[in-house]
Gaussian input, Z-matrix of N, CA and C with variables (Angstrom, degrees):
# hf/3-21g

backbone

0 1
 N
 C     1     B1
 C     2     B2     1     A1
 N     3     B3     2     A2     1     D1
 C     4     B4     3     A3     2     D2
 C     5     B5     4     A4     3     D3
 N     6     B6     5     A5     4     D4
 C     7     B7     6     A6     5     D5
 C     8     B8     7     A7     6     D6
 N     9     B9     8     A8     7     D7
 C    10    B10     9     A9     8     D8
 C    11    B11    10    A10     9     D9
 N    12    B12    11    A11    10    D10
 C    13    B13    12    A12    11    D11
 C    14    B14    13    A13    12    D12
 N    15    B15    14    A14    13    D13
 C    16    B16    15    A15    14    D14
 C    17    B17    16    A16    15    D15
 N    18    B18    17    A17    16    D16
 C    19    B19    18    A18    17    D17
 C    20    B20    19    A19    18    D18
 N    21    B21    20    A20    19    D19
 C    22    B22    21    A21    20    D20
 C    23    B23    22    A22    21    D21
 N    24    B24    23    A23    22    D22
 C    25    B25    24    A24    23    D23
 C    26    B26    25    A25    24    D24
 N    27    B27    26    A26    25    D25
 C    28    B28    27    A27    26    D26
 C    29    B29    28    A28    27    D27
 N    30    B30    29    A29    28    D28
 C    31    B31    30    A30    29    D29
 C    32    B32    31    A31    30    D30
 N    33    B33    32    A32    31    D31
 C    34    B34    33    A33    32    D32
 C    35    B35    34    A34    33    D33
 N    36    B36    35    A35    34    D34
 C    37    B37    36    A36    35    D35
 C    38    B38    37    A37    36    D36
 N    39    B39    38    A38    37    D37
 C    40    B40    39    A39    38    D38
 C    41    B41    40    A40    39    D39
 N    42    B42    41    A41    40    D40
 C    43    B43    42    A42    41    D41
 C    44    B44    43    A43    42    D42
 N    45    B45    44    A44    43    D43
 C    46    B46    45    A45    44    D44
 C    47    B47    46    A46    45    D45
 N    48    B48    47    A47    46    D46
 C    49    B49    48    A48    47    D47
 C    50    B50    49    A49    48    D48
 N    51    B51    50    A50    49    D49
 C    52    B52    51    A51    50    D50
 C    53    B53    52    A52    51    D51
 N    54    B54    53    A53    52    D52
 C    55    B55    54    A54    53    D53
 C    56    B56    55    A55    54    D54
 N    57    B57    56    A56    55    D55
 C    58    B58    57    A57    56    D56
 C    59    B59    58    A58    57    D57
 N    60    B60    59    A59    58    D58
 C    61    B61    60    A60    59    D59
 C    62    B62    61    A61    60    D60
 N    63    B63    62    A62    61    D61
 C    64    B64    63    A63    62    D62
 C    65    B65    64    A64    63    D63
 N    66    B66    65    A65    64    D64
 C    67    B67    66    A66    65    D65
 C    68    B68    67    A67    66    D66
 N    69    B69    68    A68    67    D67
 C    70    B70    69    A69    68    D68
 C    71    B71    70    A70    69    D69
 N    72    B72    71    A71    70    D70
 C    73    B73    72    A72    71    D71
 C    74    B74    73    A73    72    D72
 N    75    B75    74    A74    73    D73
 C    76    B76    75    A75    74    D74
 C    77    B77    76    A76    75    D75
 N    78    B78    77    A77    76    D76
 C    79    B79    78    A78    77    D77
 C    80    B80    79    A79    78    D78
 N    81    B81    80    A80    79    D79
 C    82    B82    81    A81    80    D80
 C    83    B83    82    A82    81    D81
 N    84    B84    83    A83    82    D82
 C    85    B85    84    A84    83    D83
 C    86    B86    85    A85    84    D84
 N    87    B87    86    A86    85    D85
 C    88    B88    87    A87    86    D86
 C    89    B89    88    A88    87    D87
 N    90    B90    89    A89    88    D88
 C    91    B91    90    A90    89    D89
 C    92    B92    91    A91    90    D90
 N    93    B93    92    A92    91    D91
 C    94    B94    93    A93    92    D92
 C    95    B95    94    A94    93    D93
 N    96    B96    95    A95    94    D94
 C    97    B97    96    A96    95    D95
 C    98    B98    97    A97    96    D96
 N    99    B99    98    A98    97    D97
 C   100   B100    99    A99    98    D98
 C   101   B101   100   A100    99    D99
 N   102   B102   101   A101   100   D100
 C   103   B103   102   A102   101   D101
 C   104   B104   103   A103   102   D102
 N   105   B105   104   A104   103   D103
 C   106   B106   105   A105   104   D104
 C   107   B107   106   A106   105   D105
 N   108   B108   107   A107   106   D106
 C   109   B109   108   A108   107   D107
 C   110   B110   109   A109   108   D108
 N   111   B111   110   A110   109   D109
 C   112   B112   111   A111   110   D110
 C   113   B113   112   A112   111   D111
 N   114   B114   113   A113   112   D112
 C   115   B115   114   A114   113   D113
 C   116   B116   115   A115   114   D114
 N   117   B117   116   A116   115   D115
 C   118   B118   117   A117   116   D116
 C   119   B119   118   A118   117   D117
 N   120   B120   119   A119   118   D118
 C   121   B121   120   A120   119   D119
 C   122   B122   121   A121   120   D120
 N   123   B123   122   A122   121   D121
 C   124   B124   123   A123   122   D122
 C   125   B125   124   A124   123   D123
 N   126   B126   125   A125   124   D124
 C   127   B127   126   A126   125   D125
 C   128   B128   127   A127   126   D126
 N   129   B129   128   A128   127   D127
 C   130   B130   129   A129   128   D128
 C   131   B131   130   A130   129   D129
 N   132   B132   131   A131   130   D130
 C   133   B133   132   A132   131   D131
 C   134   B134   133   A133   132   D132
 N   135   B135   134   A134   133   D133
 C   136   B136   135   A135   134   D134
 C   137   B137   136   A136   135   D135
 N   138   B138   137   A137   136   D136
 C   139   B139   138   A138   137   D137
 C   140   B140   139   A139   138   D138
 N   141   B141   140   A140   139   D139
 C   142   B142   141   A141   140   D140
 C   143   B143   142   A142   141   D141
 N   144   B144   143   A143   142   D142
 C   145   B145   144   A144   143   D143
 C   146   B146   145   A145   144   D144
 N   147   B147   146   A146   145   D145
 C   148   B148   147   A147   146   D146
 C   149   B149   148   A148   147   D147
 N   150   B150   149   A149   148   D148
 C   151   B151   150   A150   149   D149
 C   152   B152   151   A151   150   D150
 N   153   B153   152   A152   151   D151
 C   154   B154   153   A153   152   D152
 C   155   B155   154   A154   153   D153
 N   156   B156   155   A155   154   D154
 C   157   B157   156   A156   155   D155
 C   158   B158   157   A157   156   D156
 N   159   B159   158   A158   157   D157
 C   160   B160   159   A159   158   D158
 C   161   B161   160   A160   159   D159
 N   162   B162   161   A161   160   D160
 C   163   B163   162   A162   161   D161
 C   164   B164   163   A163   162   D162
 N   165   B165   164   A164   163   D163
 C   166   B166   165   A165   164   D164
 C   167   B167   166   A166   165   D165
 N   168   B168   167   A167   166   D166
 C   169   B169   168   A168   167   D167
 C   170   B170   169   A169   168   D168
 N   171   B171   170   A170   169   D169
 C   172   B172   171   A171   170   D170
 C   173   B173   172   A172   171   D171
 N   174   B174   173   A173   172   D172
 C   175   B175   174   A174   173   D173
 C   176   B176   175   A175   174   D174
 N   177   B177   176   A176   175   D175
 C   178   B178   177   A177   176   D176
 C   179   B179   178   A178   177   D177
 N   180   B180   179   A179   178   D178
 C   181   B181   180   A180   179   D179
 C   182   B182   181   A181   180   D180
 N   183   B183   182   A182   181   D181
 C   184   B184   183   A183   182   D182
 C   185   B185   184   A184   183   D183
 N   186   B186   185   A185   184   D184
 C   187   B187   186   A186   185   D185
 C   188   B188   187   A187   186   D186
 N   189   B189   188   A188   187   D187
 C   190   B190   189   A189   188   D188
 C   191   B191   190   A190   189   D189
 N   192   B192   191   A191   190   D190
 C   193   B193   192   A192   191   D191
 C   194   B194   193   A193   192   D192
 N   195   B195   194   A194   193   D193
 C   196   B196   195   A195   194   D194
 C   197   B197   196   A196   195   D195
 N   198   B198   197   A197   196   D196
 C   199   B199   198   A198   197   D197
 C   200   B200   199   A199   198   D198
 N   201   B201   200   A200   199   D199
 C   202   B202   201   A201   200   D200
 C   203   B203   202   A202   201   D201
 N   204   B204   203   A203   202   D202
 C   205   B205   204   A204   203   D203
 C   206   B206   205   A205   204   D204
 N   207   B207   206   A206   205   D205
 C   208   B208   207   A207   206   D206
 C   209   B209   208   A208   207   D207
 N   210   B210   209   A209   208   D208
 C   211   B211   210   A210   209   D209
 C   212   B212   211   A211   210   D210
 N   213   B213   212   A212   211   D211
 C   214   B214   213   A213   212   D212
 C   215   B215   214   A214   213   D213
 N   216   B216   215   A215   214   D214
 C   217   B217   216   A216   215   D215
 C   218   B218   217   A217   216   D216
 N   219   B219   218   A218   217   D217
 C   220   B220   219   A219   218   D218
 C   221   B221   220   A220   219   D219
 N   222   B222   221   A221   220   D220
 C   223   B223   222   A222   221   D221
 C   224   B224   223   A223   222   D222
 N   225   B225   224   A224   223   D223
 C   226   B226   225   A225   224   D224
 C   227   B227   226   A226   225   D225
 N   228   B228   227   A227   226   D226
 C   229   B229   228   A228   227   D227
 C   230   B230   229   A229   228   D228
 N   231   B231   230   A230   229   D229
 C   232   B232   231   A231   230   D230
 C   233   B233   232   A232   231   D231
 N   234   B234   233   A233   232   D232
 C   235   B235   234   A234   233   D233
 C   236   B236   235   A235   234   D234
 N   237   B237   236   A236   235   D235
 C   238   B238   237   A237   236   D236
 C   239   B239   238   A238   237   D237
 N   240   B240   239   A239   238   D238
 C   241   B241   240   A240   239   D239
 C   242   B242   241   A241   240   D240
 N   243   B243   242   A242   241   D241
 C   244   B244   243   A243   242   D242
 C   245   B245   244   A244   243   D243
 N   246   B246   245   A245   244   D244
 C   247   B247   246   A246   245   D245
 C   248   B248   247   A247   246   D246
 N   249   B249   248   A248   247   D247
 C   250   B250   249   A249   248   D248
 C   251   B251   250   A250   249   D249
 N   252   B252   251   A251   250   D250
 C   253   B253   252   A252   251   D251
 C   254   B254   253   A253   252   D252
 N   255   B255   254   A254   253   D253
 C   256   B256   255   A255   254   D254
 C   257   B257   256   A256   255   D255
 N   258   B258   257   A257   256   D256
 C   259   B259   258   A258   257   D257
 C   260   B260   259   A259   258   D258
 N   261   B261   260   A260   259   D259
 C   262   B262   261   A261   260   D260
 C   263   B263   262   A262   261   D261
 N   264   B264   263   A263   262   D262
 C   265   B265   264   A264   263   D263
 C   266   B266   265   A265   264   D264
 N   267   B267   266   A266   265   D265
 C   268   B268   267   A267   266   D266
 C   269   B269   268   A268   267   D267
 N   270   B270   269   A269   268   D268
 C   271   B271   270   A270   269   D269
 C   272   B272   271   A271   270   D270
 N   273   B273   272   A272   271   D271
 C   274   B274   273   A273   272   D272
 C   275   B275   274   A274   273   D273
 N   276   B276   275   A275   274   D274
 C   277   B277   276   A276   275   D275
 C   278   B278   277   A277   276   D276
 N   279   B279   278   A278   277   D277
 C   280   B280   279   A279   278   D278
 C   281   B281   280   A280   279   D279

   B1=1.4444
   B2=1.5213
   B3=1.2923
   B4=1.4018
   B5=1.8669
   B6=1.3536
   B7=1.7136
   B8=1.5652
   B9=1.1287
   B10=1.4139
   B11=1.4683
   B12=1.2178
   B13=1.5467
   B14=1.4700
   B15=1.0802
   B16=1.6039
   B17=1.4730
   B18=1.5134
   B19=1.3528
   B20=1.4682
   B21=1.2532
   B22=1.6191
   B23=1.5776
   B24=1.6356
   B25=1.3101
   B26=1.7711
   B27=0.9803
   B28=1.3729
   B29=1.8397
   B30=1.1657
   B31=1.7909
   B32=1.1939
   B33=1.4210
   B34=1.8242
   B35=1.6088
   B36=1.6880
   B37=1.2076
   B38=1.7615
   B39=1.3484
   B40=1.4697
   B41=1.2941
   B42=1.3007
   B43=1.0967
   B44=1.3805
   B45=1.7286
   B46=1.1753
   B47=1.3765
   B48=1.3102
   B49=1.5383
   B50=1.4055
   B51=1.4509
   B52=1.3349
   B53=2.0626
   B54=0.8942
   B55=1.3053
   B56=1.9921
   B57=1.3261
   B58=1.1146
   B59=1.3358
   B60=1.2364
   B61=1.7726
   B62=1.6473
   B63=1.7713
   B64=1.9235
   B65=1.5631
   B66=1.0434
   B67=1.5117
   B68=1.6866
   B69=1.7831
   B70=1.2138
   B71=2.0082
   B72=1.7640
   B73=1.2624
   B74=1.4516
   B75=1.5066
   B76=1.5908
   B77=2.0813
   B78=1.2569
   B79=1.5237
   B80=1.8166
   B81=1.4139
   B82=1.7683
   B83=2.0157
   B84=0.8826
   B85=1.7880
   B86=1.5795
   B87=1.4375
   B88=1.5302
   B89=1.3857
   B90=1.4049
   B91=1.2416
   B92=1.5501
   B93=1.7654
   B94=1.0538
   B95=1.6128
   B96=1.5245
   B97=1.2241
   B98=1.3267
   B99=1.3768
   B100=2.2282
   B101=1.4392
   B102=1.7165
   B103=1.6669
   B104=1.2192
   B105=1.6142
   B106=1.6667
   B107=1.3947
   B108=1.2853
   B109=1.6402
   B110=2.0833
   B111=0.9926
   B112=1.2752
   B113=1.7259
   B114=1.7532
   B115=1.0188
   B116=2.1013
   B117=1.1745
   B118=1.6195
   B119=1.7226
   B120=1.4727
   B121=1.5948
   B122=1.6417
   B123=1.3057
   B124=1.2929
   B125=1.6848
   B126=1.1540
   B127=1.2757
   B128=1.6692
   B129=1.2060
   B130=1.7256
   B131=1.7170
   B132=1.4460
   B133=1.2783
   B134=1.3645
   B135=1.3848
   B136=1.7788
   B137=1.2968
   B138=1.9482
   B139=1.5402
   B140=1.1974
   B141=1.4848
   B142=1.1935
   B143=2.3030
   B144=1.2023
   B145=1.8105
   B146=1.4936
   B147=1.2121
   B148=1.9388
   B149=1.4484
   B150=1.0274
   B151=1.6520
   B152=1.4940
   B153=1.5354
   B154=1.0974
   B155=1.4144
   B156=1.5753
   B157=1.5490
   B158=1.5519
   B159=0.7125
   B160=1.5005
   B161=1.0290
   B162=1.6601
   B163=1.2732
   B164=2.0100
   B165=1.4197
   B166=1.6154
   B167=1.7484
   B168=1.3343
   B169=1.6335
   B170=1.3608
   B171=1.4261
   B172=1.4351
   B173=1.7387
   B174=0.9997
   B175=1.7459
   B176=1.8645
   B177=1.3255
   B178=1.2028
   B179=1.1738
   B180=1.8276
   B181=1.8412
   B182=1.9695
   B183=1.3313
   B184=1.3883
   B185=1.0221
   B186=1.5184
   B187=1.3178
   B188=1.6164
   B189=1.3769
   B190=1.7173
   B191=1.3268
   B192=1.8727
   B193=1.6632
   B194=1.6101
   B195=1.6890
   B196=0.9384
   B197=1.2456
   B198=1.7889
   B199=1.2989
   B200=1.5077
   B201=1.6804
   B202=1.2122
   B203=1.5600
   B204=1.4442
   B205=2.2621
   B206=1.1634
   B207=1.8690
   B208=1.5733
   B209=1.5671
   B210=1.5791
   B211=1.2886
   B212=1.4894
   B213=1.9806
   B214=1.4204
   B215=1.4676
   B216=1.3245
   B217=1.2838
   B218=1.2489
   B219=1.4721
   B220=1.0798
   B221=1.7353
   B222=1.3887
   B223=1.6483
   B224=2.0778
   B225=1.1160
   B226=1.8905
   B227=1.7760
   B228=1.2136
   B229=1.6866
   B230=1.5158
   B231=1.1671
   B232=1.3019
   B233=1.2696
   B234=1.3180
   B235=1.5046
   B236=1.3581
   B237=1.2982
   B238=1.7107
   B239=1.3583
   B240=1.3137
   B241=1.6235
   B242=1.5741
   B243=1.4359
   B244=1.6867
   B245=0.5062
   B246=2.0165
   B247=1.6457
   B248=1.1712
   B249=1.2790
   B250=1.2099
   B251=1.7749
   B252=1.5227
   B253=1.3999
   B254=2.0506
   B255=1.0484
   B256=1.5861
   B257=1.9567
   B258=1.2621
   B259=1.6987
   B260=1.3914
   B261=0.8805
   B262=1.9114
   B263=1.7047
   B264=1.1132
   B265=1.4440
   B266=1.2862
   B267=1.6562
   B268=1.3623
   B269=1.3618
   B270=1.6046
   B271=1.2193
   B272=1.8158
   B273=1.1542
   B274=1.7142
   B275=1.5396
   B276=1.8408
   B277=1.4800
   B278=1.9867
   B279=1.4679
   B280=1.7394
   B281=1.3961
   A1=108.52
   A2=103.02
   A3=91.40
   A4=100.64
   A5=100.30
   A6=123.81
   A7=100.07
   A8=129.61
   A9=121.61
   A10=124.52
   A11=118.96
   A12=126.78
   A13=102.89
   A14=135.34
   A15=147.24
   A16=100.72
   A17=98.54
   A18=113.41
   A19=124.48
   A20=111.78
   A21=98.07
   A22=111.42
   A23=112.94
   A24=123.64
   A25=106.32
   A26=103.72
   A27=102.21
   A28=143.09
   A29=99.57
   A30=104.84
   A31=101.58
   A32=120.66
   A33=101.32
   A34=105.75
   A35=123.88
   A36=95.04
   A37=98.42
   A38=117.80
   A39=112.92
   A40=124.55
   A41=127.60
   A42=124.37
   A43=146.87
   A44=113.72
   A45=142.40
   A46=99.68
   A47=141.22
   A48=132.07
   A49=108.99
   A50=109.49
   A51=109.52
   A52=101.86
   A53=105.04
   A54=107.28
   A55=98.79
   A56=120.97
   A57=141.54
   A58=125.46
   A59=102.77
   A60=118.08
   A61=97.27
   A62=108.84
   A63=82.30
   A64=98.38
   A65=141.79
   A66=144.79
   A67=106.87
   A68=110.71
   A69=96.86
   A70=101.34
   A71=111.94
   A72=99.74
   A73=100.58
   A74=132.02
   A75=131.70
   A76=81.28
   A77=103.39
   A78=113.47
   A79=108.08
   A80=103.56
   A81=109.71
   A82=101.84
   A83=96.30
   A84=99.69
   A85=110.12
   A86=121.43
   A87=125.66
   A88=108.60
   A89=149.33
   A90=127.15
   A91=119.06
   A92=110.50
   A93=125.36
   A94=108.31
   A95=128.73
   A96=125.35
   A97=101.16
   A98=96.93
   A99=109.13
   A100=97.76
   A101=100.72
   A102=118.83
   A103=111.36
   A104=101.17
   A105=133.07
   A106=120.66
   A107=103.64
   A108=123.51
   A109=104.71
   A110=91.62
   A111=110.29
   A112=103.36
   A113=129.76
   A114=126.79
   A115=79.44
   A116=113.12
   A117=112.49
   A118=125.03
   A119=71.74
   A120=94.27
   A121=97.60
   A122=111.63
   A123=125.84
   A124=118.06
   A125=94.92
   A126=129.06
   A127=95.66
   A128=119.03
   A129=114.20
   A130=88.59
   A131=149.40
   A132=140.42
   A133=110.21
   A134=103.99
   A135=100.39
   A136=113.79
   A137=119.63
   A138=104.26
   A139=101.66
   A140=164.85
   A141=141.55
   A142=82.61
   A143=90.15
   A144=90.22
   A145=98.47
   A146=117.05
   A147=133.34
   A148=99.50
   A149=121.75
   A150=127.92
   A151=108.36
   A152=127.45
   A153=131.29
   A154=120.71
   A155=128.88
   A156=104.02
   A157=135.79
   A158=126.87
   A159=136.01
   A160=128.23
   A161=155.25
   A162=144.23
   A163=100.77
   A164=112.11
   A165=93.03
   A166=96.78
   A167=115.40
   A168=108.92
   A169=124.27
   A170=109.17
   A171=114.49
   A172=109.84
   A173=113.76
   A174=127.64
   A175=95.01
   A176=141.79
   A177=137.86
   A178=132.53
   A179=106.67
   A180=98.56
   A181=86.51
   A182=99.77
   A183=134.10
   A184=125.36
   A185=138.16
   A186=124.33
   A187=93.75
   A188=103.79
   A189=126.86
   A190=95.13
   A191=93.93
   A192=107.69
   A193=101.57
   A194=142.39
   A195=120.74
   A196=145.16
   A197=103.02
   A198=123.03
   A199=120.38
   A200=114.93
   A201=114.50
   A202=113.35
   A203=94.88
   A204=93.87
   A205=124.57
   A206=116.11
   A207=104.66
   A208=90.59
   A209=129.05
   A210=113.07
   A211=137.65
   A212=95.74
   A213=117.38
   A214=102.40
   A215=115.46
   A216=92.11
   A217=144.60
   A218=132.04
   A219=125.76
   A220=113.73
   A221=106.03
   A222=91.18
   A223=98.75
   A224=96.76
   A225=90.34
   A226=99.56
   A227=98.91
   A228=94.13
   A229=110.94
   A230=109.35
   A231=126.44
   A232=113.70
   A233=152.36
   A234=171.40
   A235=97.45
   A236=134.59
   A237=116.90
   A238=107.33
   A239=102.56
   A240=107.60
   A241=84.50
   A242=98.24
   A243=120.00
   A244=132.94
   A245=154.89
   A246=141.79
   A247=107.31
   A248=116.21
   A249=117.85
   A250=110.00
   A251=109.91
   A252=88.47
   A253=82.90
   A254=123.19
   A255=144.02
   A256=85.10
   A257=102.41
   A258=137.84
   A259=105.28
   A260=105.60
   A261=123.43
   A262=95.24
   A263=104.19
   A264=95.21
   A265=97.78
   A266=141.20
   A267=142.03
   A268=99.48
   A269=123.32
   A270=126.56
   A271=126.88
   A272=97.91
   A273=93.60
   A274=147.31
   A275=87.08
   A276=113.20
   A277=97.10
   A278=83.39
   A279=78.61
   A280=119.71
   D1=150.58
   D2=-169.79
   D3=-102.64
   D4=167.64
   D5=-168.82
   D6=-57.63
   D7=-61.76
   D8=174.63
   D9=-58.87
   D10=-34.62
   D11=171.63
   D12=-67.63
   D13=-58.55
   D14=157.99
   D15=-6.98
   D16=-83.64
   D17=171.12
   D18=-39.10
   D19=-34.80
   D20=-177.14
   D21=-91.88
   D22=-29.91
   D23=152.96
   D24=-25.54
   D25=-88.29
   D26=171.33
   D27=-40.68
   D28=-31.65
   D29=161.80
   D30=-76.21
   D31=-31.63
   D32=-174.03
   D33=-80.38
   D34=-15.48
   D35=-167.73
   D36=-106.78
   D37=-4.44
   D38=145.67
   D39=-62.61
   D40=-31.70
   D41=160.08
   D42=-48.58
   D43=-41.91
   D44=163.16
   D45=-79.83
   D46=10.67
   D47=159.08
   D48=-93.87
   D49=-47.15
   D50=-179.13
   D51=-64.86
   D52=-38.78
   D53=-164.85
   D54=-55.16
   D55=-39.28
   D56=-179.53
   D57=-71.27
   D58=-27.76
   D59=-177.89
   D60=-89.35
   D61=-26.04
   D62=-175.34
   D63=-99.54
   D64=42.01
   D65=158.24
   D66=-109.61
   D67=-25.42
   D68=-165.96
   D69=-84.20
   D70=177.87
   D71=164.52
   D72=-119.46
   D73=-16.63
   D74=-169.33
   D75=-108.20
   D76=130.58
   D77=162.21
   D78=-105.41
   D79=155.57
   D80=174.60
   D81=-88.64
   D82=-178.96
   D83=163.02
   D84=-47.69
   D85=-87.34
   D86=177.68
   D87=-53.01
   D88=-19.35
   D89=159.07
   D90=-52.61
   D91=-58.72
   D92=-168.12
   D93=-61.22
   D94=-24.09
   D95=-158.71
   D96=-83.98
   D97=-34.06
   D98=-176.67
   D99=-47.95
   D100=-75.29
   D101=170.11
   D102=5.62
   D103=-81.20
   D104=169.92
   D105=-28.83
   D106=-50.18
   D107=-156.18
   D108=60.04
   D109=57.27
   D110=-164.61
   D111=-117.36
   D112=173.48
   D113=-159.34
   D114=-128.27
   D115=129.61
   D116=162.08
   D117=-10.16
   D118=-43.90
   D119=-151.74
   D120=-80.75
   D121=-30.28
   D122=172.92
   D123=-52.06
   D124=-52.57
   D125=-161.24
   D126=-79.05
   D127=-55.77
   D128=-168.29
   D129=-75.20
   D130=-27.15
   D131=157.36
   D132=-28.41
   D133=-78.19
   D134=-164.34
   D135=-53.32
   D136=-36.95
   D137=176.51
   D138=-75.04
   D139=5.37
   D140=-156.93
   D141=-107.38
   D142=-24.64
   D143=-172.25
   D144=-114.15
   D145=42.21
   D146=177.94
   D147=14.33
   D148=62.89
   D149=166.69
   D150=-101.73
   D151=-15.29
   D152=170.01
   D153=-117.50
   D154=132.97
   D155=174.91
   D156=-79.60
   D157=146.11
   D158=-156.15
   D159=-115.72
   D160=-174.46
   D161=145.03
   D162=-135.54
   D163=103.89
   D164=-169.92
   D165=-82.48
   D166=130.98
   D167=170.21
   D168=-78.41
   D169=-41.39
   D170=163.17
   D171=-155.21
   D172=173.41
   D173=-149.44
   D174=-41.09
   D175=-43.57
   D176=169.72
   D177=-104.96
   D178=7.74
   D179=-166.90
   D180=-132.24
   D181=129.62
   D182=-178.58
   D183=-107.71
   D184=147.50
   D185=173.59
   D186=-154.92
   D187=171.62
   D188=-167.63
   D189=-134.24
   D190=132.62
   D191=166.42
   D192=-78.33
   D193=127.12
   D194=127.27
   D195=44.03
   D196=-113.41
   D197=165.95
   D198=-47.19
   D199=-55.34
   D200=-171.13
   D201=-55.24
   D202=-44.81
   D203=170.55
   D204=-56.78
   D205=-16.37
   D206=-174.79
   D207=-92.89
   D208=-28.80
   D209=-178.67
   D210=-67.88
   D211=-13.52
   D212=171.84
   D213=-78.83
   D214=-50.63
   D215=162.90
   D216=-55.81
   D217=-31.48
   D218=170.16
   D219=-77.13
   D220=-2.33
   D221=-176.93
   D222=-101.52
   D223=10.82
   D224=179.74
   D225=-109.64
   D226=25.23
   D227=-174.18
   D228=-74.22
   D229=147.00
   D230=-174.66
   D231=-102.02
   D232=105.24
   D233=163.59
   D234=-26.29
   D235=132.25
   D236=149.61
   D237=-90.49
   D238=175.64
   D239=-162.59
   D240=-122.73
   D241=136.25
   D242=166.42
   D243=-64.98
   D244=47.47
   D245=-159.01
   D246=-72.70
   D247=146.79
   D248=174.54
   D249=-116.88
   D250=132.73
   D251=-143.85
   D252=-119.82
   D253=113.31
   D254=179.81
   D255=-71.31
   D256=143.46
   D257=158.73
   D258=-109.25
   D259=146.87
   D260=-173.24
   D261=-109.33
   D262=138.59
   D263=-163.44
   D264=-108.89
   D265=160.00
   D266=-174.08
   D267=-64.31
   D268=128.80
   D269=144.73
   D270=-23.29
   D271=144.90
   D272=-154.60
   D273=91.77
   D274=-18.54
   D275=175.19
   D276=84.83
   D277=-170.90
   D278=-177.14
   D279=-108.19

């Protein structure tokens, strides 16, 4: 197969994940990480350090509500800060 076909193979079947993850309401690990735009590995971090909420089903298999991840997301939001940035104007005025 060739490298560009590969490639598009692949946007379509990322595509049809995302397309799949916003109908679902319980996500697996790799659903939730897409969601995320996140790396697995990323993702099994924060639950292993409960920074994300979770549901564990049994000793290795996990899943994510949905909703609750977009609300974690919106509650870790970060503010930007306003500088206000002054120009010195040429001596003499302008």
């Amino acid at each position: 197969m060739k490298l560009k076909e590969q490639k598009d193979l692949e946007e379509i079947k990322d595509f049809m994940l995302s397309q799949t993850v916003m109908k679902k309401e319980m996500l697996d690990l790799k659903e939730a990480a897409s969601y995320l735009g996140l790396s697995k590995s990323k993702l099994y971090k924060l639950t292993s350090t409960k920074q994300i909420p979770f549901y564990r089903i049994s000793q290795k298999l996990i899943r994510f509500k949905r909703t609750e991840i977009d609300i974690w997301m919106e509650t870790n939001k970060i503010e930007a800060i306003h500088v206000s940035v002054q120009i010195p104007l040429p001596k003499g005025g302008i």
